[in-house]
ROMI-644920 format. One record per atom (N, C-alpha, C): residue in one letter; atom name; y, x, z. Coordinates in steps of 0.02 Angstrom, whole numbers, plus 50000, padded with zeros to 5 digits. Each point is the difference from the previous one (the first is absolute). Layout:
BEGIN
{lumse "A", "CA", {Y, X, Z}} ...
END
This chain:
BEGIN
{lumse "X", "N", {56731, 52106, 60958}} {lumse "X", "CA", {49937, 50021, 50029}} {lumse "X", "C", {50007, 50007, 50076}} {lumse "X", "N", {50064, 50032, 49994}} {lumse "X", "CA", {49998, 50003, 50098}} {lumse "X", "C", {49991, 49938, 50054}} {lumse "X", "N", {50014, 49951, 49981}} {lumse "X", "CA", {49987, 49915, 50012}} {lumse "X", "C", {49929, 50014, 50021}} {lumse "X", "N", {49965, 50018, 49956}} {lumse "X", "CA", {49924, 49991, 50005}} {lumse "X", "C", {49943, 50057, 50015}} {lumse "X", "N", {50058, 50036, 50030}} {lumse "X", "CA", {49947, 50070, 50041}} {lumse "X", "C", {49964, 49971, 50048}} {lumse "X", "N", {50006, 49955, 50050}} {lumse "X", "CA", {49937, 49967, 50027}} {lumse "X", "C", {49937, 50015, 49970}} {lumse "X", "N", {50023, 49943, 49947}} {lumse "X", "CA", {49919, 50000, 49971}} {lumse "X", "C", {49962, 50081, 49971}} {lumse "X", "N", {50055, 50016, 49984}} {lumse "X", "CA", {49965, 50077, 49987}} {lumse "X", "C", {49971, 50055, 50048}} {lumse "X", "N", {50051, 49970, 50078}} {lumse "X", "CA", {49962, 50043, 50042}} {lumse "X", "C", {49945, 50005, 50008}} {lumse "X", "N", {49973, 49900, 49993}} {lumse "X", "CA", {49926, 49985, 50007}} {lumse "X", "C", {49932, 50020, 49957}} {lumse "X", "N", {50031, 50019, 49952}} {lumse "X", "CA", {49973, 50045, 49914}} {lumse "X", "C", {49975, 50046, 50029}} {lumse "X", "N", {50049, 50046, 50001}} {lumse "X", "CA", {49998, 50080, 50053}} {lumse "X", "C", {49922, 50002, 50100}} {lumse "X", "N", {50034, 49935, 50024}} {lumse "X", "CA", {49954, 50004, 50049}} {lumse "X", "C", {49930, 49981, 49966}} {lumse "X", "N", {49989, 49960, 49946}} {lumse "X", "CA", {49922, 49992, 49994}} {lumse "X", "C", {49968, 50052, 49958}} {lumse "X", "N", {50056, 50042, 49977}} {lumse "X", "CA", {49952, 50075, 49958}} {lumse "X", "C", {49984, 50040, 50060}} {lumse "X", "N", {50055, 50002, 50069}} {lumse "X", "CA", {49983, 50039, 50044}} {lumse "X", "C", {49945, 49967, 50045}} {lumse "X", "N", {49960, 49958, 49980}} {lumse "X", "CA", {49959, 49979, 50040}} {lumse "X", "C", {49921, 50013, 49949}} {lumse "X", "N", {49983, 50056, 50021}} {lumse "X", "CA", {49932, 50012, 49958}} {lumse "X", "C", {49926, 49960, 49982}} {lumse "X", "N", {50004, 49966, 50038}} {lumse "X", "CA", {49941, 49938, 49995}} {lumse "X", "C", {50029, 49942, 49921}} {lumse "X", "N", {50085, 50002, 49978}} {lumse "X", "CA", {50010, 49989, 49983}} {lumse "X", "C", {50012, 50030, 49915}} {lumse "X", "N", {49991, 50037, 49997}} {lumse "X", "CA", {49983, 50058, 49938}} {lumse "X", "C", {49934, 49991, 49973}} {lumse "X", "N", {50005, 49993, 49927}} {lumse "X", "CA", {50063, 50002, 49961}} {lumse "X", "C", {50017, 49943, 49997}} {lumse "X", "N", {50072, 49984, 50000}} {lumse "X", "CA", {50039, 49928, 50019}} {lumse "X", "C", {50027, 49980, 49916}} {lumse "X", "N", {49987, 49941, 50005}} {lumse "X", "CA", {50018, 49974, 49919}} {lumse "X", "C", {50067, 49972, 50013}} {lumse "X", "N", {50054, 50003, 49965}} {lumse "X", "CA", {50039, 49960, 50040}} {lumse "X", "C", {50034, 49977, 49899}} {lumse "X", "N", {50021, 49922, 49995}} {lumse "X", "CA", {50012, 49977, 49946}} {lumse "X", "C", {50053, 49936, 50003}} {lumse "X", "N", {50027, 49987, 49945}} {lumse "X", "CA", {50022, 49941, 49987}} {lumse "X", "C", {50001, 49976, 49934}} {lumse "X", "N", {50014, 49957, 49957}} {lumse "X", "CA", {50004, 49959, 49942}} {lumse "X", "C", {50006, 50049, 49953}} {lumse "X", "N", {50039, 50059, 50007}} {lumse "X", "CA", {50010, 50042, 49933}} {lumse "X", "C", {49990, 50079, 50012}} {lumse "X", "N", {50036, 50016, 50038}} {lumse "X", "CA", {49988, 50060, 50030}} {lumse "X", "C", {50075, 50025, 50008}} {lumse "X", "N", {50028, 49977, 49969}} {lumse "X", "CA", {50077, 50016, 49989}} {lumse "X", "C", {50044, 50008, 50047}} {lumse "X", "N", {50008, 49956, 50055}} {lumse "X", "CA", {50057, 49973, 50055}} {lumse "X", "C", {49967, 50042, 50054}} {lumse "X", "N", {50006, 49946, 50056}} {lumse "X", "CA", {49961, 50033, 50053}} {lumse "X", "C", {49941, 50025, 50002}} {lumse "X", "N", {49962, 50017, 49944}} {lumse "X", "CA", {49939, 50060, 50016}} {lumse "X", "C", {50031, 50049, 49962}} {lumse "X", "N", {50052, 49990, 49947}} {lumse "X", "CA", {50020, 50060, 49964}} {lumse "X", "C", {50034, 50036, 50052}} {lumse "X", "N", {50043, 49976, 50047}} {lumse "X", "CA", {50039, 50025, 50043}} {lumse "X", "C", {49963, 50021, 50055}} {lumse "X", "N", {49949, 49987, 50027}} {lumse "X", "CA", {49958, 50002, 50071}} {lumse "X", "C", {49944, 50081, 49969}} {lumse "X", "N", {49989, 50001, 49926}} {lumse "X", "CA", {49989, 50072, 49978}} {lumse "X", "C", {50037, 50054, 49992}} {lumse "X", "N", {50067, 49972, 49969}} {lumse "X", "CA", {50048, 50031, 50016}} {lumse "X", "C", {50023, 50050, 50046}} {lumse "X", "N", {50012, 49960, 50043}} {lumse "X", "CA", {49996, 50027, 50091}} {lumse "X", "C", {49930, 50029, 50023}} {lumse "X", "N", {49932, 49987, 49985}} {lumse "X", "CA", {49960, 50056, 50016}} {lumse "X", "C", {49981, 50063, 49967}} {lumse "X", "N", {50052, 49988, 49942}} {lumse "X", "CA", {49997, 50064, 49956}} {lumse "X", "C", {50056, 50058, 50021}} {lumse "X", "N", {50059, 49961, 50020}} {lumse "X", "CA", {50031, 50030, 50030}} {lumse "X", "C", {49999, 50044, 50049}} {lumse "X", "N", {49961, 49961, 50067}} {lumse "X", "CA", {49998, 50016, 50060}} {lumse "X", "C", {49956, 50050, 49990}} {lumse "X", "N", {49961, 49996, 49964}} {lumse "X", "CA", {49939, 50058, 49986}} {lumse "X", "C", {50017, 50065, 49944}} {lumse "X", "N", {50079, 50001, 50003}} {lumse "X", "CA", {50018, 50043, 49970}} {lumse "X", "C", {50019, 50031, 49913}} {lumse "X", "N", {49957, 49926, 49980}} {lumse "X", "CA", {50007, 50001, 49945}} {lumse "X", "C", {50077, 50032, 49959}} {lumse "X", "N", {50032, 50007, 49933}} {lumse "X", "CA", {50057, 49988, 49980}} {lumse "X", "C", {50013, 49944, 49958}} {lumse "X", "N", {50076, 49998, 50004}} {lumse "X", "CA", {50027, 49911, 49951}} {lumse "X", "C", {49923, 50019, 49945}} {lumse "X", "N", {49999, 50037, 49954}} {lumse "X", "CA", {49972, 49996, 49937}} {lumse "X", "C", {49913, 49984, 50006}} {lumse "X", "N", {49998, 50007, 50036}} {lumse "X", "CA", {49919, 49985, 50016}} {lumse "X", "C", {50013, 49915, 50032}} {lumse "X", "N", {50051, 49978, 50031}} {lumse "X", "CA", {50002, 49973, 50040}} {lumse "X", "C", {49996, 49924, 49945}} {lumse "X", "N", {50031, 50040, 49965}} {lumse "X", "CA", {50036, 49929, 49918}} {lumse "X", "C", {49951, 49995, 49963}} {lumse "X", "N", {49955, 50041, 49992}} {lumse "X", "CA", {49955, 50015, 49931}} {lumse "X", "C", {49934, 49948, 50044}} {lumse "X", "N", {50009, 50020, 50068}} {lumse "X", "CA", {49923, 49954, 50046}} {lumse "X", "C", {50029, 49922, 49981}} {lumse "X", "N", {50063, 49994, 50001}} {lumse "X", "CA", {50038, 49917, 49998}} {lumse "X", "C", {49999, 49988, 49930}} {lumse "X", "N", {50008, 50058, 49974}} {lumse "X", "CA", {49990, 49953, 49900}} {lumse "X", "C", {49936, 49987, 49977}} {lumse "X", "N", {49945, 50039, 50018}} {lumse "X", "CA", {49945, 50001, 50008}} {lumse "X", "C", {49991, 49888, 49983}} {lumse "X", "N", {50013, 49987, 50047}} {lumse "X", "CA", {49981, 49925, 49998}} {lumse "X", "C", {50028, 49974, 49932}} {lumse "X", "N", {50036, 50029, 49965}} {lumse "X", "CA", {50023, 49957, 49924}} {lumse "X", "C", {49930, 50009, 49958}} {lumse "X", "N", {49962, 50066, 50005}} {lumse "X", "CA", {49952, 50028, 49973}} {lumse "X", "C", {49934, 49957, 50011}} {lumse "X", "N", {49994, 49996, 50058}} {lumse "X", "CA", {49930, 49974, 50020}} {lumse "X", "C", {49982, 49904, 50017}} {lumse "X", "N", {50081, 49994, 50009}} {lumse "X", "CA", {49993, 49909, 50011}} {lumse "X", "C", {50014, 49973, 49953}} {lumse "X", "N", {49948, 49957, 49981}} {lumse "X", "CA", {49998, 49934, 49963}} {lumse "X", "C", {50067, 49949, 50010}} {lumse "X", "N", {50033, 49997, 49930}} {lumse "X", "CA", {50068, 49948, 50017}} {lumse "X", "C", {49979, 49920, 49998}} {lumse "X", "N", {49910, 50008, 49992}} {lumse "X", "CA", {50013, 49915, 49974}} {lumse "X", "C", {49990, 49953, 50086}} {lumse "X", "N", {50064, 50033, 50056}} {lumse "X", "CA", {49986, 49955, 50047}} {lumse "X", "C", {50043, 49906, 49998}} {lumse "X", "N", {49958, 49976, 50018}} {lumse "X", "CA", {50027, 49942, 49988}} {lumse "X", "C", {50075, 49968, 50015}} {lumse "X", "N", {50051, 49971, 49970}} {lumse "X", "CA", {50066, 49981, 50013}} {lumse "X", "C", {49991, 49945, 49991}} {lumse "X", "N", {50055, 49955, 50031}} {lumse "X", "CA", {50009, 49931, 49966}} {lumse "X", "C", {50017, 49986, 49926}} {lumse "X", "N", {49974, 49931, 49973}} {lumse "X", "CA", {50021, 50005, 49954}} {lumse "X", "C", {50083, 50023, 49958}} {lumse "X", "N", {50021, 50022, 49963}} {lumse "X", "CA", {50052, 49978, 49956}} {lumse "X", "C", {50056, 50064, 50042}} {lumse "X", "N", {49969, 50057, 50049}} {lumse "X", "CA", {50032, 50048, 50018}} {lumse "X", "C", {50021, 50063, 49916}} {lumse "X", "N", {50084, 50000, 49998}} {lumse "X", "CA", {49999, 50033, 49957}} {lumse "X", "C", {49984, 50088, 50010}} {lumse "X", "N", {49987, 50010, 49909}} {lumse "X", "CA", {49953, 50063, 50022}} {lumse "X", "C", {50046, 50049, 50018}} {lumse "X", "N", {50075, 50017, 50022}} {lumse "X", "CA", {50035, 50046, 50021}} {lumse "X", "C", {49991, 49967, 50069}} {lumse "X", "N", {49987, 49950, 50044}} {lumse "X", "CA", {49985, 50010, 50060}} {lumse "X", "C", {49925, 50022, 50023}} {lumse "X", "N", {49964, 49968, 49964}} {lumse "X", "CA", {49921, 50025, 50009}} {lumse "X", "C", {49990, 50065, 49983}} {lumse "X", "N", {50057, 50045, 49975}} {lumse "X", "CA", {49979, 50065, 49980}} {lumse "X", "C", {50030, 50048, 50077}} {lumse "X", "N", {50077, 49964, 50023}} {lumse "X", "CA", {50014, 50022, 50057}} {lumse "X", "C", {49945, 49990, 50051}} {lumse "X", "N", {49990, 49963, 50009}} {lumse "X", "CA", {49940, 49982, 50043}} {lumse "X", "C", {49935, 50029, 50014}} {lumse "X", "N", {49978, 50023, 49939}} {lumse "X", "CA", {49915, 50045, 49982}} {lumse "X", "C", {50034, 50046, 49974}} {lumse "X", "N", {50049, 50047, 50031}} {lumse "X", "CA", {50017, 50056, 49978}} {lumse "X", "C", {50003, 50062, 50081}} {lumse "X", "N", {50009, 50060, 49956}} {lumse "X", "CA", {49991, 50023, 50063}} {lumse "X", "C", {50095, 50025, 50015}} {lumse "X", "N", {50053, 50010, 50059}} {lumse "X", "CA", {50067, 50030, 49982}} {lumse "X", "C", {50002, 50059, 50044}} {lumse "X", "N", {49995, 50038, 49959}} {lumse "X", "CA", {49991, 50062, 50037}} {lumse "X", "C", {50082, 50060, 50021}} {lumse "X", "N", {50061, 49946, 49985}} {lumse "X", "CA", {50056, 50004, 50010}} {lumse "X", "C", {49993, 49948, 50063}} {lumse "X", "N", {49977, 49952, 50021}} {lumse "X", "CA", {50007, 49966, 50056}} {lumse "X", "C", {49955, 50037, 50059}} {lumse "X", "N", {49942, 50041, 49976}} {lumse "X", "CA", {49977, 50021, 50059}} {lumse "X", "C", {50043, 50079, 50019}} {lumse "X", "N", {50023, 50021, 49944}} {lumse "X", "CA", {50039, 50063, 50016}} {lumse "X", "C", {50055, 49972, 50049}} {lumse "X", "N", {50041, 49946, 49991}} {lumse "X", "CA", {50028, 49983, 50012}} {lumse "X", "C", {50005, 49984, 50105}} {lumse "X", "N", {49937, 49954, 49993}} {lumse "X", "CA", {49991, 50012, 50068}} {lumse "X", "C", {49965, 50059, 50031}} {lumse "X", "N", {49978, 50016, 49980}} {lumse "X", "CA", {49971, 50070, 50045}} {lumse "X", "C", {50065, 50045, 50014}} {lumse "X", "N", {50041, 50033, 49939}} {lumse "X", "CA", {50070, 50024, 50027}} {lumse "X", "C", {50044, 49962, 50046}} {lumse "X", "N", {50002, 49925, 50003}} {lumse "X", "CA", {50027, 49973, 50071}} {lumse "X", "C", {49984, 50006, 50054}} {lumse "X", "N", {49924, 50010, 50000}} {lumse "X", "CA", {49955, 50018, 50071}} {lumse "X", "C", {50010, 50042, 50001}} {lumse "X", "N", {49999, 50055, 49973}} {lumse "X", "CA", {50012, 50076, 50017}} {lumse "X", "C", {50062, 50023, 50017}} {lumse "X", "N", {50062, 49983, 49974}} {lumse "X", "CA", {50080, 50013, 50011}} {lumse "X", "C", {49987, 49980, 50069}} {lumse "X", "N", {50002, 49889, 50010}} {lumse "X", "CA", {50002, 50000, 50076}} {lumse "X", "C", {49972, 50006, 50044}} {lumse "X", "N", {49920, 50071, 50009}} {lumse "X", "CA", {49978, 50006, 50038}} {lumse "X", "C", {49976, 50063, 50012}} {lumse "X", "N", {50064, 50023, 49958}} {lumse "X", "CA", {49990, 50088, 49999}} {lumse "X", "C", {49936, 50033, 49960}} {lumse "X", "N", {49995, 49983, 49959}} {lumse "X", "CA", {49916, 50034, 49960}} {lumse "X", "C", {49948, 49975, 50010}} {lumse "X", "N", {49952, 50033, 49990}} {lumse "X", "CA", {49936, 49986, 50003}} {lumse "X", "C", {49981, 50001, 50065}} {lumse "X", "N", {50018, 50037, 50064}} {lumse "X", "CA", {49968, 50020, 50074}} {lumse "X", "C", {50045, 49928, 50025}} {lumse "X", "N", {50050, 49989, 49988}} {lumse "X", "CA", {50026, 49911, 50032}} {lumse "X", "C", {49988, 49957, 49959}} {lumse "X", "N", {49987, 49994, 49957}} {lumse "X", "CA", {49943, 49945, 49967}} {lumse "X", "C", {49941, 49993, 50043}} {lumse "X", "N", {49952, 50068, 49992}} {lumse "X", "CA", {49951, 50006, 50022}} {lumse "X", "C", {50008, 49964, 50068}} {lumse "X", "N", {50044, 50036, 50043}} {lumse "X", "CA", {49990, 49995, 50098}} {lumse "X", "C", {50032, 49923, 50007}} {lumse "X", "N", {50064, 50004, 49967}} {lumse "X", "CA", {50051, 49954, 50030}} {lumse "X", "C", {49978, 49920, 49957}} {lumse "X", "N", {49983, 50007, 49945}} {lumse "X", "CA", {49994, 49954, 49946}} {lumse "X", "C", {49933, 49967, 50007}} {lumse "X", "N", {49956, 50041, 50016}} {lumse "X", "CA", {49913, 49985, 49981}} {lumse "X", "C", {49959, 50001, 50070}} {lumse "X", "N", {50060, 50037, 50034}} {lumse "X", "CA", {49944, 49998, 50085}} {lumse "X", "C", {49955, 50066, 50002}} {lumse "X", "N", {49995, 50060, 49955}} {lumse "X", "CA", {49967, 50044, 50008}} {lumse "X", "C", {50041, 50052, 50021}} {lumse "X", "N", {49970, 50036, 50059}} {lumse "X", "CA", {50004, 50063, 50030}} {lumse "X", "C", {49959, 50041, 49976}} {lumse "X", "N", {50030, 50079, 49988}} {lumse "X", "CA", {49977, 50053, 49975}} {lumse "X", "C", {49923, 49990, 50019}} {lumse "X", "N", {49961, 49994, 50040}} {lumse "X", "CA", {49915, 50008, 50003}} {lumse "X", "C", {49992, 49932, 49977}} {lumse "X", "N", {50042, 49945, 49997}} {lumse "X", "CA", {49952, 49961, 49942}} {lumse "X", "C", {50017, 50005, 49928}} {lumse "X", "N", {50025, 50042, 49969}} {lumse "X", "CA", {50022, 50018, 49932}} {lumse "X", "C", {49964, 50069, 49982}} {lumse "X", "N", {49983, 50039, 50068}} {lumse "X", "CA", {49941, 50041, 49983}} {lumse "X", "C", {49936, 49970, 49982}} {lumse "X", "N", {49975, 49951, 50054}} {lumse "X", "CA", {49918, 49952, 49997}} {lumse "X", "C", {50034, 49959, 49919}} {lumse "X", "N", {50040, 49983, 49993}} {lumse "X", "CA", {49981, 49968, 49925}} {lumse "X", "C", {49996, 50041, 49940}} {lumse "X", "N", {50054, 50070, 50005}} {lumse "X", "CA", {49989, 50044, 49951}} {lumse "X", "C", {49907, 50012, 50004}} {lumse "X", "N", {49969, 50030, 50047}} {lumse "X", "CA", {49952, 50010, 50023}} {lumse "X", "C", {49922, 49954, 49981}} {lumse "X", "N", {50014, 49938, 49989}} {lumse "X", "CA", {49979, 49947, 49990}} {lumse "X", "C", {49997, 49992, 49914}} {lumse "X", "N", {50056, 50002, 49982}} {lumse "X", "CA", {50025, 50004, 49931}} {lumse "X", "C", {49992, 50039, 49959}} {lumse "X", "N", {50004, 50058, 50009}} {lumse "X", "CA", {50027, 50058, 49957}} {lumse "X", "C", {49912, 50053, 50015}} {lumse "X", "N", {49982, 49971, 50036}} {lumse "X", "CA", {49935, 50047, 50016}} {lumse "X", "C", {49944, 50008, 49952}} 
END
């Protein structure tokens, strides 16, 4: 995940931009990078792991598996695939957090937010 804090900073700047609220933000399943890009705003917003996993399993519950594959994909890869791994997102979020000191260097160092913009999004968010 740390590879791709860029793009997450840019996540973070368009919630902090209020003309932009409420911001949909998606991909193909919900799993990967939007499972992870909620992840991280659940985090930053204080959430804990257990709320944090249950918002990421959530998508086994509510998404439809019949997305389209190529033909003749066997069903132990099509199941990896339209599944949700909630050992892979634990997984990276404790790497972001070890190498960036917690949640406040995630937040500052990782995501580009300073304490008054982690207030305006709690603020934004949580209101």
């Amino acid at each position: 995940m740390s590879d791709h804090l860029p793009v997450y900073r840019r996540l973070f700047a368009l919630l902090l931009e209020e003309a932009r609220r409420p911001l949909l933000f998606h991909c193909s399943a919900g799993e990967d990078r939007t499972g992870i890009g909620a992840a991280l705003i659940l985090t930053v917003l204080g959430a804990d792991r257990a709320t944090v996993l249950e918002d990421y399993l959530a998508t086994d519950r509510f998404w439809r598996r019949d997305h389209p594959l190529p033909p003749g994909v066997p069903r132990e890869a099509a199941d990896a695939i339209l599944a949700t791994h909630p050992a892979l997102l634990q997984e990276a979020l404790d790497a972001a957090l070890t190498r960036l000191g917690g949640v406040e260097g995630l937040a500052n160092d990782g995501l580009g937010l300073d304490a008054e913009s982690r207030e305006s999004l709690r603020d934004a968010m949580l209101a």
